[in-house]
C-alpha positions in Angstrom: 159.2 176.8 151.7 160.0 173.6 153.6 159.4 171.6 150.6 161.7 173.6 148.7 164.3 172.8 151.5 163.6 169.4 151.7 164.0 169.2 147.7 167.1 171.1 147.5 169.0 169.3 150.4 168.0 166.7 149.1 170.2 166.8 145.9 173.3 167.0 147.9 176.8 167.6 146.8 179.4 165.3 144.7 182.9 166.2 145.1 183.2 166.1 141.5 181.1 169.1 140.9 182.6 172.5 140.2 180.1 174.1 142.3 179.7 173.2 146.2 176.8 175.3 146.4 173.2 176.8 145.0 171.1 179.7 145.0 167.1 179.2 144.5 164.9 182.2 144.0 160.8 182.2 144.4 158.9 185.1 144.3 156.3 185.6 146.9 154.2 188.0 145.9 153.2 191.3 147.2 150.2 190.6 149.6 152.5 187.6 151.2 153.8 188.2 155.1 156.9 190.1 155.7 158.8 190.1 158.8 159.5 194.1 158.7 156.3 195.7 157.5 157.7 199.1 157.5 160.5 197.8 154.9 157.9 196.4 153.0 156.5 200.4 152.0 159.0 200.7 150.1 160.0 197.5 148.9 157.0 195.8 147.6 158.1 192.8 145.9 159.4 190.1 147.7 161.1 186.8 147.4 162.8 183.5 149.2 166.3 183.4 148.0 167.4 180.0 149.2 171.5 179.2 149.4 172.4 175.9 149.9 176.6 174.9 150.0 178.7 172.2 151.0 179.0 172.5 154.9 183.1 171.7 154.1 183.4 174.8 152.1 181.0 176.8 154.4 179.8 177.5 157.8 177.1 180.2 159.5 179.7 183.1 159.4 180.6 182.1 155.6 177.4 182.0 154.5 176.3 185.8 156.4 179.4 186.9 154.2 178.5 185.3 151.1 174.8 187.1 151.2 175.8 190.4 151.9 178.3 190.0 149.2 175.5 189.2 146.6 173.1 191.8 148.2 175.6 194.4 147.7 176.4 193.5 143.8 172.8 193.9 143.1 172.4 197.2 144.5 175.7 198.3 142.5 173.9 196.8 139.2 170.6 198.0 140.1 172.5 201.5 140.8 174.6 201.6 137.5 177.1 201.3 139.4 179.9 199.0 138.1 181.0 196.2 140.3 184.1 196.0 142.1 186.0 193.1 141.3 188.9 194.8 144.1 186.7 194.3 147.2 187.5 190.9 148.8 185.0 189.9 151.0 187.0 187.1 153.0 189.8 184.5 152.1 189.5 181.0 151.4 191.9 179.2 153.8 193.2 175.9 154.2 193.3 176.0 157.7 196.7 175.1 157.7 196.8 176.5 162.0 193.5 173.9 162.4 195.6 171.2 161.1 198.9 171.5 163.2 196.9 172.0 165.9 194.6 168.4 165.4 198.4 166.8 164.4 199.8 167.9 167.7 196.6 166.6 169.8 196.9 163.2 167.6 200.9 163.4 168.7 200.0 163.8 172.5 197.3 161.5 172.8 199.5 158.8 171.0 201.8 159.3 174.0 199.3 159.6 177.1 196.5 157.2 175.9 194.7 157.5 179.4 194.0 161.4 177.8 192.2 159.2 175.3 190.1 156.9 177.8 189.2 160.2 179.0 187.8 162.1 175.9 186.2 159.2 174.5 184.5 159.2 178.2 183.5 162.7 178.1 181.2 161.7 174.7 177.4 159.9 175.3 177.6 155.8 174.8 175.4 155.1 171.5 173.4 153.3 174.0 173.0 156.6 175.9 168.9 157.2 176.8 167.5 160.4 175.2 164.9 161.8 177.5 162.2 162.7 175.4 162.2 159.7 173.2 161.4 158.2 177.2 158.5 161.1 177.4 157.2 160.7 174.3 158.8 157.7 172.3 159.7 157.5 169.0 157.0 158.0 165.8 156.5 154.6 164.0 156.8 154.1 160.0 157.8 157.7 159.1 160.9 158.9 156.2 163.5 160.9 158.4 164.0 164.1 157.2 164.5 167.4 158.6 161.7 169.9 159.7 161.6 173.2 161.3 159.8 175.2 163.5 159.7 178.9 164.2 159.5 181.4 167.0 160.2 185.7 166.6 161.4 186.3 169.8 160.7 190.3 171.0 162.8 192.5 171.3 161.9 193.0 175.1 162.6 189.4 175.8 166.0 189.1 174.5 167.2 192.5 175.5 166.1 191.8 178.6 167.0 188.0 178.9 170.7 189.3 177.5 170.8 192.0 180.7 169.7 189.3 183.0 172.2 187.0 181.7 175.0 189.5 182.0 173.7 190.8 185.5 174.5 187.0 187.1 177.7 186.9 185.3 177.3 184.2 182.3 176.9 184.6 178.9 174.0 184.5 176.6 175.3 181.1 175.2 175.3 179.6 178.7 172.0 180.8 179.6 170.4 179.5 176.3 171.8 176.2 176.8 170.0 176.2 180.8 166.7 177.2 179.3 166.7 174.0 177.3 168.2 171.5 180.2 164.7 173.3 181.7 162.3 172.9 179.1 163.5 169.2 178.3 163.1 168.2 181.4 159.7 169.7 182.2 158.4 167.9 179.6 159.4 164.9 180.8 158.0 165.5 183.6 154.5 166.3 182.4 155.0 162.9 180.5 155.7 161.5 183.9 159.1 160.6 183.9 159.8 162.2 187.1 163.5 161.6 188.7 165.6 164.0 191.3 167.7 164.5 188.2 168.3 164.4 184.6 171.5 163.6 182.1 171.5 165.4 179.2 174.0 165.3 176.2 174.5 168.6 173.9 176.6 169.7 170.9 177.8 173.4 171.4 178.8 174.3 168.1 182.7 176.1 167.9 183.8 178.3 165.9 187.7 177.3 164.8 189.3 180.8 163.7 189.8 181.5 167.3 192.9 179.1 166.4 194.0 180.9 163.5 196.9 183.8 163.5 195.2 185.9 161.5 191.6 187.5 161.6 191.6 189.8 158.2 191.1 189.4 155.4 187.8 187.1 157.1 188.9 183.5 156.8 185.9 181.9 154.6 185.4 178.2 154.5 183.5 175.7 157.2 185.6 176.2 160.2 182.8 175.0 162.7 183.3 171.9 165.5 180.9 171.0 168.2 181.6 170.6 171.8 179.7 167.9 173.4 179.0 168.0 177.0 176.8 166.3 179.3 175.5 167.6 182.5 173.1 166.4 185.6 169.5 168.5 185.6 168.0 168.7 188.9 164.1 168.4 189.3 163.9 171.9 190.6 165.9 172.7 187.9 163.4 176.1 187.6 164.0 177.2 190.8 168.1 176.6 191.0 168.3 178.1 187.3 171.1 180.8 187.6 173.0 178.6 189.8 172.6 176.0 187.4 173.7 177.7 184.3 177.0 179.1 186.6 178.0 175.8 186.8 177.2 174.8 182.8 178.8 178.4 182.1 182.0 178.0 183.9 182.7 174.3 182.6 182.1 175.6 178.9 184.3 178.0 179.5 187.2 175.5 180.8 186.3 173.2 178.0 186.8 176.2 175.3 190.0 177.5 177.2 191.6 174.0 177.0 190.3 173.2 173.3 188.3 170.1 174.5 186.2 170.9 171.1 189.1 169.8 169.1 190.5 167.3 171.4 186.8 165.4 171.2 186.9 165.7 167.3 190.7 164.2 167.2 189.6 161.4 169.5 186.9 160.1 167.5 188.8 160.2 164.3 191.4 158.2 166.6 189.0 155.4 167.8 186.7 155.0 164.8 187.3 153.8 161.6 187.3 156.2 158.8 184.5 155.3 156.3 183.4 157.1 153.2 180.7 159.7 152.8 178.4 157.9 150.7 178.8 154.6 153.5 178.3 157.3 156.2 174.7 158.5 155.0 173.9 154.9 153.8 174.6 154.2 157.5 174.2 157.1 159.7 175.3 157.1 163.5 173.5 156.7 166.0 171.8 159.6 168.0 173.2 160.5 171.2 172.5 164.1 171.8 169.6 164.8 173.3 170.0 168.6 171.6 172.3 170.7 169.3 172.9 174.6 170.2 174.3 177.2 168.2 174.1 181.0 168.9 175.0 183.2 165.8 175.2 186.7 167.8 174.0 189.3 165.8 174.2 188.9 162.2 173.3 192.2 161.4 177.5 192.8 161.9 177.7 190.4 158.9 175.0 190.7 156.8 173.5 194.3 157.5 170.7 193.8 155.0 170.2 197.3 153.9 170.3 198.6 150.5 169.1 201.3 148.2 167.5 198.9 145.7 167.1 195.4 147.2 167.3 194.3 151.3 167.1 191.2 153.2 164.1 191.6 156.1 164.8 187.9 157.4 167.4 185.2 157.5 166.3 181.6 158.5 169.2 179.3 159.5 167.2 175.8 158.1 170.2 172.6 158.9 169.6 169.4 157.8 169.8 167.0 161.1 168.4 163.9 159.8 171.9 161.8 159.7 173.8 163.3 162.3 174.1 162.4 166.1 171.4 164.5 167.6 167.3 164.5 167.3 166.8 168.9 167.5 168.7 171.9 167.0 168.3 175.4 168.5 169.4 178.1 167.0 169.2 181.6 167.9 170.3 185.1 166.6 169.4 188.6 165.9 168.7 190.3 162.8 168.0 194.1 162.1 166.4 194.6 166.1 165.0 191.0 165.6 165.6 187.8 166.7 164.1 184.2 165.0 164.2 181.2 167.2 164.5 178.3 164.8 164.3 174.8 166.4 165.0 172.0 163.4 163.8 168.2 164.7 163.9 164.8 163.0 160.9 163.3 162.1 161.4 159.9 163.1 162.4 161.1 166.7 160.4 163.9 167.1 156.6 165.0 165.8 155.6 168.3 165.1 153.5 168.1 168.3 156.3 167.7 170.4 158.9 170.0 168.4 155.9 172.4 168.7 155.9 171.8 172.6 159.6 172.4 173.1 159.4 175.5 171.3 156.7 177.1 173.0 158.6 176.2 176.5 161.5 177.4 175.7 159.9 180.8 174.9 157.9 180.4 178.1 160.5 180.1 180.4 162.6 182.4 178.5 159.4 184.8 179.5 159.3 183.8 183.2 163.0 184.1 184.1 162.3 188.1 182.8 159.2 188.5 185.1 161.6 187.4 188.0 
């Protein structure tokens, strides 16, 4: 399956082509693992349906839509039934709201350039340290490219990490976000870079509809930002954890609240110089993120995955990182009572050993701060 990833991203997108995205489908065969046995009774044949698109026509919410959509058309065909052309499963929208919106930043910031100075200050230097290339330092003579590595998370864990969470009063996001300041900085620490404290750089990813006026029909389209935000990480960071993730909860929520997201994104376009895509992946940016988070919710609201003929037992969010500003991504999610833990690294910042590592820490502390 990676492979296949790796070949299909691989192919990329022209904007000449009348289709911004693809479908790949590989059966599996029936003695091959499935992530919900007692589906599998039932449903015996099994394959990886792969769906690539163009991340400006799509996002994680379009995507959900876009394969419960197709799930649904082939249990209507599969049924006899014929399909609806009526149903309209979301609207593609020009985002006209997002655009007024990043005009009247522009406008503002035109007028109070000290705003400026202090966005652009809010975003890592490209000369910004990352700690675990420090721990662990960067692999020599290897081709970037994105991998991925998997944890299923049990259902105790997150229901209970989501009650804990709620219990001190911050959400799921916030508390995700801590367990990886944690788990970053214990391994630097068993790599012996020991300090009193820590800076690390994330990307929170936002989604944009909250600006629009209108929620139905579902606005479809890539309507995603990120929200970088740096933060200090004590030593004890283990044993200060809720008080930690207050403070990283309650700034998130001022920097949502006051649209920071968007401000960041206008200030960048401000102070660098637009270049094309194909001189932007010739020349990628420089990473200065230690980290990428995104938390889907469940999806099972968007892409149920039931259905009399044909369902969906697991969904695997698999982003392609390897030109973009940070070295890892989390993401996180739940699925029919299930939830996959994907963490997608660079190759020539991270090894599989390490990745592998990171993982396994962040389910271990997500473990211990249960126990508690």
């Amino acid at each position: 399956m990676e492979e296949e990833v790796y070949r299909l991203t691989q192919q990329g997108f022209t904007y000449t082509e009348p289709s911004q995205w693809r479908v790949r489908l590989i059966p599996r065969g029936q003695a091959a693992f499935c992530a919900m046995p007692e589906v599998k009774v039932n449903f015996p044949y099994q394959y990886d349906c792969f769906i690539l698109a163009h991340h400006a026509i799509s996002d994680g919410i379009t995507i959900a839509t876009l394969i419960q959509g197709v799930l649904d058309i082939l249990n209507d065909l599969l049924s006899d039934r014929p399909v609806n052309d009526a149903v309209q499963l979301g609207k593609f929208s020009k985002a006209e709201k997002i655009v007024q919106v990043k005009c009247k930043i522009r406008e503002d910031l035109i007028r109070n350039p000290q705003r400026l100075e202090a966005l652009i200050g809010t975003l890592p230097p490209p000369e910004k340290s990352l700690l675990l290339l420090e721990a662990f330092h960067r692999p020599a003579d290897v081709t970037p490219r994105t991998r991925h590595v998997r944890r299923m998370l049990e259902p105790w864990l997150t229901d209970g990490f989501r009650a804990k969470s709620k219990t001190m009063g911050v959400t799921l996001n916030s508390s995700f976000v801590a367990v990886i300041h944690a788990a970053i900085t214990e391994l630097a620490r068993e790599e012996g870079i020991v300090r009193d404290s820590y800076r690390l750089s994330s990307l929170n990813v936002v989604n944009l509809r909250r600006y629009m006026t209108s929620s139905r029909p579902l606005p479809l389209g890539g309507y995603t930002t990120s929200l970088s935000y740096s933060v200090d990480v004590g030593k004890d960071v283990r044993e200060t954890f809720w008080q930690h993730c207050r403070k990283i909860n309650q700034e998130l929520q001022d920097h949502l609240k006051l649209g920071v997201a968007l401000e960041q994104k206008v200030a960048v376009e401000m102070a660098e110089e637009a270049i094309s895509p194909d001189d932007y992946y010739d020349n990628p940016p420089t990473v200065t993120h230690d980290f990428t988070v995104s938390n889907m919710g469940d999806m099972s609201l968007m892409t149920p995955g039931v259905g009399k003929h044909v369902q969906i037992t697991s969904l695997q969010p698999l982003n392609t990182i390897h030109k973009y500003i940070h070295m890892n991504c989390h993401q996180i999610f739940t699925f029919r009572g299930r939830c996959p833990y994907t963490l997608s690294y660079v190759t020539d910042y991270m090894t599989q050993e390490t990745a592998n590592r990171l993982a396994d820490k962040v389910v271990f502390l997500l473990e211990g701060l249960i126990s508690k």
